[in-house]
C-alpha positions as CSV (number, residue, x, y, z in Angstrom):
1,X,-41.3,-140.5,58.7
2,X,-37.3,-139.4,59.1
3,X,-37.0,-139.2,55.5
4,X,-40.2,-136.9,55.0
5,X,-39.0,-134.7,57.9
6,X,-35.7,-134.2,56.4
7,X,-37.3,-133.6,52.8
8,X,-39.3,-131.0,54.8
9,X,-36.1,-129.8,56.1
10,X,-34.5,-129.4,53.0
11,X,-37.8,-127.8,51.5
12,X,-37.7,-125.1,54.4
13,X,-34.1,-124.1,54.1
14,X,-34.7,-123.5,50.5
15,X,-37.6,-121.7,51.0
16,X,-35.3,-119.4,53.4
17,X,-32.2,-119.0,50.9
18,X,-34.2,-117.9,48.4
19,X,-36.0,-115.2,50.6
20,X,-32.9,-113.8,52.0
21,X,-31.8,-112.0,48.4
22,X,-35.4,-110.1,48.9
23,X,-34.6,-109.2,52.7
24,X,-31.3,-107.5,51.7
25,X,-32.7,-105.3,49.6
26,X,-36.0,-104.5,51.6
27,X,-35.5,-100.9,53.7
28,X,-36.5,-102.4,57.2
29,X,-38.5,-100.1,59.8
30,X,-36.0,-99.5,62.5
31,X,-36.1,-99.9,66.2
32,X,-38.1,-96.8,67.5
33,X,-39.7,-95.9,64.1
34,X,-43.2,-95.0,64.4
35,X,-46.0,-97.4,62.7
36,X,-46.3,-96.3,59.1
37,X,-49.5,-96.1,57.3
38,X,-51.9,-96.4,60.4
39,X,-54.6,-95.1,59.6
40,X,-54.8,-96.6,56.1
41,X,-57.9,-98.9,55.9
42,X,-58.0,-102.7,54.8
43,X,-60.8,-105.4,55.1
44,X,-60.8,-107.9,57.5
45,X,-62.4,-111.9,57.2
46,X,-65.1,-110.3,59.2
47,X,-65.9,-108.3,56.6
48,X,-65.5,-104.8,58.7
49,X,-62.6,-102.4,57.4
50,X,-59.6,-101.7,60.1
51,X,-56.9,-99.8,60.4
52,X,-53.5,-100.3,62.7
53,X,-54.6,-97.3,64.8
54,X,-58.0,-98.9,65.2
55,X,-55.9,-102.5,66.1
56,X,-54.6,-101.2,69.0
57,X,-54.9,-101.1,72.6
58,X,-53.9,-98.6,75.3
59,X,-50.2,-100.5,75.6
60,X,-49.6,-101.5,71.7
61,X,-49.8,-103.4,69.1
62,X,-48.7,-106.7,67.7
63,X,-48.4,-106.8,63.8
64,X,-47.8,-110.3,62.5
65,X,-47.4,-110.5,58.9
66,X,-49.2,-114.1,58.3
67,X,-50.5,-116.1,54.8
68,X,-52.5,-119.1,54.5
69,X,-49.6,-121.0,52.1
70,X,-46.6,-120.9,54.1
71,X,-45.3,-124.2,56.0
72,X,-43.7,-121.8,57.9
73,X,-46.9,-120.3,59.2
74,X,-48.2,-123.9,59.9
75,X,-45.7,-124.6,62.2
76,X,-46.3,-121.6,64.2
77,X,-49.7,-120.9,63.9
78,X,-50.4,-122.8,66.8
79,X,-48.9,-120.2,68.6
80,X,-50.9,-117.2,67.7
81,X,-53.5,-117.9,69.9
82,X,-51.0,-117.9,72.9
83,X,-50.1,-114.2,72.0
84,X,-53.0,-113.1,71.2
85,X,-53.9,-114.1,74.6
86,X,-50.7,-112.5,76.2
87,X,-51.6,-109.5,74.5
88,X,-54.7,-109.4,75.1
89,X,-53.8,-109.6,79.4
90,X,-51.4,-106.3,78.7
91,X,-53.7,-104.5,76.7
92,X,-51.6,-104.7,73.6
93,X,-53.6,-105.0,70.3
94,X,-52.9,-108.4,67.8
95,X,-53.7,-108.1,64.2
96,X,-52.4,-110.8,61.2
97,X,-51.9,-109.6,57.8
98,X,-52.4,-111.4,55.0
99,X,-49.8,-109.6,52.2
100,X,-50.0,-112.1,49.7
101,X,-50.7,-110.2,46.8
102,X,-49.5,-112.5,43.5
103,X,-51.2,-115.5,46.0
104,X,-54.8,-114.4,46.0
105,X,-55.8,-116.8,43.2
106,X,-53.7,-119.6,44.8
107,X,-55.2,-120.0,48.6
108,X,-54.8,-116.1,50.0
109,X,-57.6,-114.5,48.7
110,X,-60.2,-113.1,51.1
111,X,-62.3,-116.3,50.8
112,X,-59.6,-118.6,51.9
113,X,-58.5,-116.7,55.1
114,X,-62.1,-116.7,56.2
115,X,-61.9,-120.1,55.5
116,X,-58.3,-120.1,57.3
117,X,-59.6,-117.7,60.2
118,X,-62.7,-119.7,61.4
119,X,-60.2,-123.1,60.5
120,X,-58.0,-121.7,63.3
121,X,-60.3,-120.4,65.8
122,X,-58.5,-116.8,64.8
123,X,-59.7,-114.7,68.1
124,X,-58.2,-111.3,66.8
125,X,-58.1,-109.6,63.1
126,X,-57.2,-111.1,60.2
127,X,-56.9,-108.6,56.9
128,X,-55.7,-108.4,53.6
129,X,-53.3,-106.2,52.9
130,X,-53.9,-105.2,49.7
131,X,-51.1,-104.6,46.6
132,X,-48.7,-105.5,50.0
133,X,-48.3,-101.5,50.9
134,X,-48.2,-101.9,54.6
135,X,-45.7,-105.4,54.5
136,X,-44.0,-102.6,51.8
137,X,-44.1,-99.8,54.3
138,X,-42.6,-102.2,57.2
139,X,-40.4,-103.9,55.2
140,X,-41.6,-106.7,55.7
141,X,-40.0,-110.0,53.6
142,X,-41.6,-113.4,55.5
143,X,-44.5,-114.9,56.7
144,X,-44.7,-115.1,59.7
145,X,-42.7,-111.8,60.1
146,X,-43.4,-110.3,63.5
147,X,-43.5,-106.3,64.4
148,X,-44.4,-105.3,67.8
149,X,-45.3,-101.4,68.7
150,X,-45.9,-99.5,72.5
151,X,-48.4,-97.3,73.5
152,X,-46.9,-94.2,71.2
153,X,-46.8,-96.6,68.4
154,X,-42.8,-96.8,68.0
155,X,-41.4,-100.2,67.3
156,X,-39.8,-101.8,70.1
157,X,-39.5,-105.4,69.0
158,X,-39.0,-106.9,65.2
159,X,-38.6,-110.8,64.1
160,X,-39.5,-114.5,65.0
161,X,-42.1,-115.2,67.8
162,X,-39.5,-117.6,69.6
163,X,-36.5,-119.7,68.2
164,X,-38.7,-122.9,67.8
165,X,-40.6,-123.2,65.2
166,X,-40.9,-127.4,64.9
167,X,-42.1,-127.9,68.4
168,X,-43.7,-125.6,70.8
169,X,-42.9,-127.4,73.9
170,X,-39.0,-127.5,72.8
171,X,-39.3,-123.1,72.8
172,X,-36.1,-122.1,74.8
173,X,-36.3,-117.9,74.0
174,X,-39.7,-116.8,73.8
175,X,-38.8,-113.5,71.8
176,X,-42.3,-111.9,71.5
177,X,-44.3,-113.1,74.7
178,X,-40.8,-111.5,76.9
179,X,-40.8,-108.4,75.1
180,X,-44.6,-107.6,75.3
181,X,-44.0,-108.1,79.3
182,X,-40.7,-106.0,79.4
183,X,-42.7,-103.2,77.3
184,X,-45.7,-103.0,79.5
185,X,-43.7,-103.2,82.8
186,X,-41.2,-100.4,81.3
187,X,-38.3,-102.4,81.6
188,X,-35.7,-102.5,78.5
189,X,-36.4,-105.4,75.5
190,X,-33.6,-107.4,76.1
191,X,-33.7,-108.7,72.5
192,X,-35.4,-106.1,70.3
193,X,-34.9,-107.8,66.7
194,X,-33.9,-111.4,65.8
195,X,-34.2,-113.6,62.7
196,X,-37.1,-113.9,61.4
197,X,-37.3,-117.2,59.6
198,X,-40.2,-118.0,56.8
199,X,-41.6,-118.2,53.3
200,X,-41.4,-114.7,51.1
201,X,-44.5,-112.3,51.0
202,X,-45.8,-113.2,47.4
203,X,-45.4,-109.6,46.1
204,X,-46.6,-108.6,42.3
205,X,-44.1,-108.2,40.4
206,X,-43.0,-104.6,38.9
């Protein structure tokens, strides 16, 4: 077992060398940019079309860029239920995009996150992002890669959900959950962007 979890180790921090080249030369939305695209319209596994505007509630919106492929995502799935729920309480809006264009033939098509969606128990929108143009928009380089927006739609919080993704219970910073309750309460985000650790968004190439 300590071998395979080092081999998975190794696997990982590969994974995350590799997508750092791609992250420098992404433009990143800033801090206090307003949503791009919003009212651009993509299909979710429910089969209804959505757009971010449509996503959100009265206090926000949490974006989490998301994939079906990614032993990243697998180790923090498990905690999008837990947000969705938080949100949910501060009527802030949750929605995972799928932009996994050069994937779709290799387990991120729309079949497979419906598949993925009812899998998971997914309680809040799953859509495909299609030819990546929102995760291109955002800047977006990782799966997971987490954006959160207020009420006027401005980013107020960008990166990892916390600074745990092995084990849950061993969560020491809980990045997203404290800065949805410091944006609905008005207080500042104490950390607005950190790290976000994960596989590259499969884009096509040029």
């Amino acid at each position: 077992m300590r071998k395979l979890n080092i081999l998975l180790s190794v696997i990982l921090f590969s994974l995350l060398l590799i997508s750092t080249g791609l992250s420098q030369q992404m433009e990143q939305l800033a801090i206090g940019s307003e949503a791009p695209l919003m009212n651009q319209s993509m299909k979710t596994v429910s089969g209804e079309d959505i757009t971010l505007d449509k996503a959100a509630k009265a206090n926000g919106l949490v974006v989490i860029f998301s994939c079906n492929t990614c032993p990243w995502v697998d180790r923090w799935e498990d905690r999008y239920p837990v947000i969705s729920e938080i949100a949910a309480k501060n009527e802030v809006g949750m929605i995972a995009l799928n932009s996994n264009e050069n994937y779709r033939e290799r387990g991120d098509g729309m079949e497979d996150m419906i598949l993925r969606a009812k899998k998971m128990k997914y309680d809040f929108s799953y859509a495909l992002d299609k030819d990546h143009e929102i995760a291109d928009a955002f800047g977006a380089t990782r799966t997971p890669h987490v954006y959160l927006f207020d009420a006027d739609m401005k980013l107020v919080y960008v990166g990892a959900i916390d600074d745990n993704a092995r084990d849950a219970d061993a969560v020491e910073s809980f990045y997203l959950k404290d800065a949805i309750e410091q944006m609905v309460t008005g207080q500042d985000i104490t950390q607005s962007q950190t790290r976000s650790l994960g596989c590259t968004i499969k884009r096509v190439s040029e």
